[in-house]
C-alpha atoms as an extended CHARMM CRD file, in Angstrom:
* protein
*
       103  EXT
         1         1  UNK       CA            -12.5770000000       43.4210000000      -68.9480000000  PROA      1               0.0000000000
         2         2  UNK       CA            -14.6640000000       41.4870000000      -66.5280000000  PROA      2               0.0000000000
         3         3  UNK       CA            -13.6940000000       41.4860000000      -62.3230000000  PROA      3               0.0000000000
         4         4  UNK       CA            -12.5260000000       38.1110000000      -63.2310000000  PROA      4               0.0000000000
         5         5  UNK       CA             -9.9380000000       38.9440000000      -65.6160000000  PROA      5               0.0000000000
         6         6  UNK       CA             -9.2820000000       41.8240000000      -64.0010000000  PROA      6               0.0000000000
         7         7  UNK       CA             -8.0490000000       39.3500000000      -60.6530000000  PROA      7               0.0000000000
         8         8  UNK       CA             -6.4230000000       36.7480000000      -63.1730000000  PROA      8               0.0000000000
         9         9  UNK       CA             -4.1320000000       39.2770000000      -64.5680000000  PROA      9               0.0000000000
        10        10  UNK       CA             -3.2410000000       41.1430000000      -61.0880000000  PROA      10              0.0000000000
        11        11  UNK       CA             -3.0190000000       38.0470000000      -59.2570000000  PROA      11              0.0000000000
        12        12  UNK       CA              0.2920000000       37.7660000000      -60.0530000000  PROA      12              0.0000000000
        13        13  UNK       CA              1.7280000000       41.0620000000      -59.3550000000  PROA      13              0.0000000000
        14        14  UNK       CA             -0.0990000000       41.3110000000      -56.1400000000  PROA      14              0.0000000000
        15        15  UNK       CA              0.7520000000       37.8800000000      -54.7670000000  PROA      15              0.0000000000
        16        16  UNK       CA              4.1440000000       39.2840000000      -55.3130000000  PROA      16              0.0000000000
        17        17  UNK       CA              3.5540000000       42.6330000000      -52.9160000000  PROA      17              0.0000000000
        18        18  UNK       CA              1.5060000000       40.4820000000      -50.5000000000  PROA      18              0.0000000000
        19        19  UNK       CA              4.7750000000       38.2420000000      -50.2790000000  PROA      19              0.0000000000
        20        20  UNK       CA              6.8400000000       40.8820000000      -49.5930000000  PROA      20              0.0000000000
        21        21  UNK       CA              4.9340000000       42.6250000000      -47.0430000000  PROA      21              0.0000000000
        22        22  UNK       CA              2.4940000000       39.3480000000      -45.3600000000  PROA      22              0.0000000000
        23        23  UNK       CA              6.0340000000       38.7010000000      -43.2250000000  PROA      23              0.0000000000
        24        24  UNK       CA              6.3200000000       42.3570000000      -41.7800000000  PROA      24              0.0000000000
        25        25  UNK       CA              2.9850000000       42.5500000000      -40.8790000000  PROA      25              0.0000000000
        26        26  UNK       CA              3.2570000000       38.9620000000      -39.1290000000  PROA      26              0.0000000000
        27        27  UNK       CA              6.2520000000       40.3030000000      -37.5620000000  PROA      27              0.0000000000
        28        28  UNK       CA              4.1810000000       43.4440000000      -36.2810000000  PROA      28              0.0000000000
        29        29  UNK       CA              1.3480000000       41.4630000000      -35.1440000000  PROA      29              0.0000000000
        30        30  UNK       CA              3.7090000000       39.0200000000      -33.1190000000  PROA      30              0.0000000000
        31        31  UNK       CA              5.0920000000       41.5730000000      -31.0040000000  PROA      31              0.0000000000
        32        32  UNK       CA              1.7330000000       43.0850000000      -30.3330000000  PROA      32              0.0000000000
        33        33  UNK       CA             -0.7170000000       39.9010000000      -30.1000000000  PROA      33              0.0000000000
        34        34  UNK       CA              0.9800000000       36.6810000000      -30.3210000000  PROA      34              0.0000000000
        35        35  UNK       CA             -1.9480000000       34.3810000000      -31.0100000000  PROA      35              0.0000000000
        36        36  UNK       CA             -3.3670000000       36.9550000000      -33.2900000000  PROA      36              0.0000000000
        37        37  UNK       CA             -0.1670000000       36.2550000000      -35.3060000000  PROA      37              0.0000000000
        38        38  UNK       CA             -0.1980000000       32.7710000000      -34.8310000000  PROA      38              0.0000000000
        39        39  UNK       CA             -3.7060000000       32.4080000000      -36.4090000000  PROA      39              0.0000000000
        40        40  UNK       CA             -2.7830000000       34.3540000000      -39.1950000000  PROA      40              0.0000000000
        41        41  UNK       CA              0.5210000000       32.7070000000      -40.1790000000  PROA      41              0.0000000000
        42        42  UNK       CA             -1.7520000000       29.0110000000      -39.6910000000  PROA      42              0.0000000000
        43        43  UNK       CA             -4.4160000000       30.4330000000      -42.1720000000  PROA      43              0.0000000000
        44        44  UNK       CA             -1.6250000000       32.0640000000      -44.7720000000  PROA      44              0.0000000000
        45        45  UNK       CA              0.2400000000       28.8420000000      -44.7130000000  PROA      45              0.0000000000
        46        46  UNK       CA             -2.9370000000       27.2120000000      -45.4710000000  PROA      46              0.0000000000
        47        47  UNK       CA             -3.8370000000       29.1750000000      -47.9560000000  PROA      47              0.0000000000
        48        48  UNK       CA             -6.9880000000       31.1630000000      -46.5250000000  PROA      48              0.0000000000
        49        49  UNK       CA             -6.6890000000       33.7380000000      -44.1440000000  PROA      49              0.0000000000
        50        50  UNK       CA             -9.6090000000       33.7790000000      -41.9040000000  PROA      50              0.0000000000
        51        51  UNK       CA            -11.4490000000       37.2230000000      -42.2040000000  PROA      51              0.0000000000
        52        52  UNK       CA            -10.4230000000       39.0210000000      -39.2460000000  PROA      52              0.0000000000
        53        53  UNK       CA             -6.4670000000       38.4490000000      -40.3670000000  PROA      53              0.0000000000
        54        54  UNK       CA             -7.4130000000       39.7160000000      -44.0400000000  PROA      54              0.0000000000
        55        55  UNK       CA             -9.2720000000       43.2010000000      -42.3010000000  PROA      55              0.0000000000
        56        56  UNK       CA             -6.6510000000       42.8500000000      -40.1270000000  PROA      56              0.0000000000
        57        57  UNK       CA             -3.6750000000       42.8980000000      -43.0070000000  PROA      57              0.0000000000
        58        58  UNK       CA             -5.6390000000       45.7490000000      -45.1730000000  PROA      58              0.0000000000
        59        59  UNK       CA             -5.8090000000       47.8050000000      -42.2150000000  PROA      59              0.0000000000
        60        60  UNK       CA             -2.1550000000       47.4400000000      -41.2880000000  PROA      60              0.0000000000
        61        61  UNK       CA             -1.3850000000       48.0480000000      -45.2410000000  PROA      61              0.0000000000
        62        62  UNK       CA             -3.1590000000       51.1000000000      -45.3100000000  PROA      62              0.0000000000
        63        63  UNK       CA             -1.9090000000       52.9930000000      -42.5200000000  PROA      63              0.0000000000
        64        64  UNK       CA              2.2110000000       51.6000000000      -43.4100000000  PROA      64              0.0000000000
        65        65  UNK       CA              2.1950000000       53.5910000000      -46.5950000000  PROA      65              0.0000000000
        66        66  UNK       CA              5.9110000000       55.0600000000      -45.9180000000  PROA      66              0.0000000000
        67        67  UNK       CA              6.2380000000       56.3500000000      -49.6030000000  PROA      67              0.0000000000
        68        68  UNK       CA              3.8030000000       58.9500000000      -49.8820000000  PROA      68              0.0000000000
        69        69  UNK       CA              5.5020000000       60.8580000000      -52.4640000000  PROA      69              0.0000000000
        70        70  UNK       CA              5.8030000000       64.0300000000      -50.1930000000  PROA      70              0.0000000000
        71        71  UNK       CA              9.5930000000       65.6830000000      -50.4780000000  PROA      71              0.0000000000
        72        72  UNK       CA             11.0000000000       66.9380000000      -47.0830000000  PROA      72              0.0000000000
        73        73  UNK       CA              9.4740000000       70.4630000000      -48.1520000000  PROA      73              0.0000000000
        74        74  UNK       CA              5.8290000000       69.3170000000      -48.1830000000  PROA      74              0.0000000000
        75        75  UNK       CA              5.0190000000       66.8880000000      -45.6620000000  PROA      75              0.0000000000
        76        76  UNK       CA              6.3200000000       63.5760000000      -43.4650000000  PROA      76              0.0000000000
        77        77  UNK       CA              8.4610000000       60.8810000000      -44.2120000000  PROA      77              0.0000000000
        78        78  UNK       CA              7.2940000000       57.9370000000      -42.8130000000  PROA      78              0.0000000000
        79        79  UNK       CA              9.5090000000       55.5980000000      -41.1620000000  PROA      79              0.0000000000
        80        80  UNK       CA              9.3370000000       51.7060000000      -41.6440000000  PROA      80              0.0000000000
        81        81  UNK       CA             11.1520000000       48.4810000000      -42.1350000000  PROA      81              0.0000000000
        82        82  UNK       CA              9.7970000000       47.8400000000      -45.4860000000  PROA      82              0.0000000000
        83        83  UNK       CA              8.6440000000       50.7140000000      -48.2150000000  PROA      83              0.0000000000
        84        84  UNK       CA              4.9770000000       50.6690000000      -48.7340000000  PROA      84              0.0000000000
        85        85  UNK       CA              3.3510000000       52.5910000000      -51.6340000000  PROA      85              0.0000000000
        86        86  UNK       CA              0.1050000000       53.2110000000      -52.0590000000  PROA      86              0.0000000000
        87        87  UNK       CA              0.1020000000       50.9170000000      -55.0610000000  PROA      87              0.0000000000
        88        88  UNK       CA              1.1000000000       48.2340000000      -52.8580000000  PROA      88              0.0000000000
        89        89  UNK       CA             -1.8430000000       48.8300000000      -50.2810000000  PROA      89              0.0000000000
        90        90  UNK       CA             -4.0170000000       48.6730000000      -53.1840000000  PROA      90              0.0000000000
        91        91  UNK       CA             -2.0020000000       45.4140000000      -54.1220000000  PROA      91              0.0000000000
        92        92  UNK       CA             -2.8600000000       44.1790000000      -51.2860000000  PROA      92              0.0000000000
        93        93  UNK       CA             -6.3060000000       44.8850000000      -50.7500000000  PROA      93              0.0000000000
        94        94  UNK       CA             -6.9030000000       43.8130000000      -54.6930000000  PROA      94              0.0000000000
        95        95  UNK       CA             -5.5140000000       40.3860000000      -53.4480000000  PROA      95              0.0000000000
        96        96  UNK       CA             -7.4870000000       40.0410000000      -50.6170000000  PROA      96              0.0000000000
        97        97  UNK       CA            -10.7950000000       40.9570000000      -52.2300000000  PROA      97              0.0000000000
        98        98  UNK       CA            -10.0620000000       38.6610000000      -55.0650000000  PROA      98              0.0000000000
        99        99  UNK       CA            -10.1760000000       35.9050000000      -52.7670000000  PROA      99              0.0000000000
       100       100  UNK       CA            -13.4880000000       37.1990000000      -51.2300000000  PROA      100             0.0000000000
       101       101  UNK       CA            -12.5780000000       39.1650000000      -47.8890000000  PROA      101             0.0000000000
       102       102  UNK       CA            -14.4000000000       42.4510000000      -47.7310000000  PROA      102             0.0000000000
       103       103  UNK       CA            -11.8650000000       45.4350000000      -47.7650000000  PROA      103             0.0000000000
């Protein structure tokens, strides 16, 4: 399977994760930078994030992961408004690669 098909198939899947968790992290990034947030939200709504947003977004992903499939015997439970699984940070940083940001 080529890199192409391999985006063409998980597009789907991972547009659906990026939907879920793009307004969370907007959210986050309000509170904490405003115009940071604002820029963002212009570029998703246009339909390309500008690159700093995308590192921005994969970063964010990455260090949300609240399910890391640790019990209460072997490690922390993470905290967070949404869950985030490791599959979805790699959702997530599949989606933004596929549309060329460097993650």
């Amino acid at each position: 399977m080529t890199a192409h098909e391999r985006r063409q198939r998980s597009s789907g899947p991972d547009r659906q994760v990026v939907n879920r968790l793009l307004p969370v992290w907007l959210a986050e990034t309000e509170r904490h930078d405003p115009d940071a947030a604002r820029r963002a939200r212009e570029g998703w709504e246009s339909g390309a994030l500008a690159e700093d947003s995308a590192q921005d977004l994969a970063t964010w992903v990455t260090a949300r992961i609240t399910d890391t499939a640790f019990n209460a015997d072997e490690g922390p439970s993470v905290d967070g408004p949404v869950r985030i699984t490791p599959a979805d940070k790699e959702s997530v940083h599949r989606w933004l690669a596929s549309r060329g940001h460097h993650v």
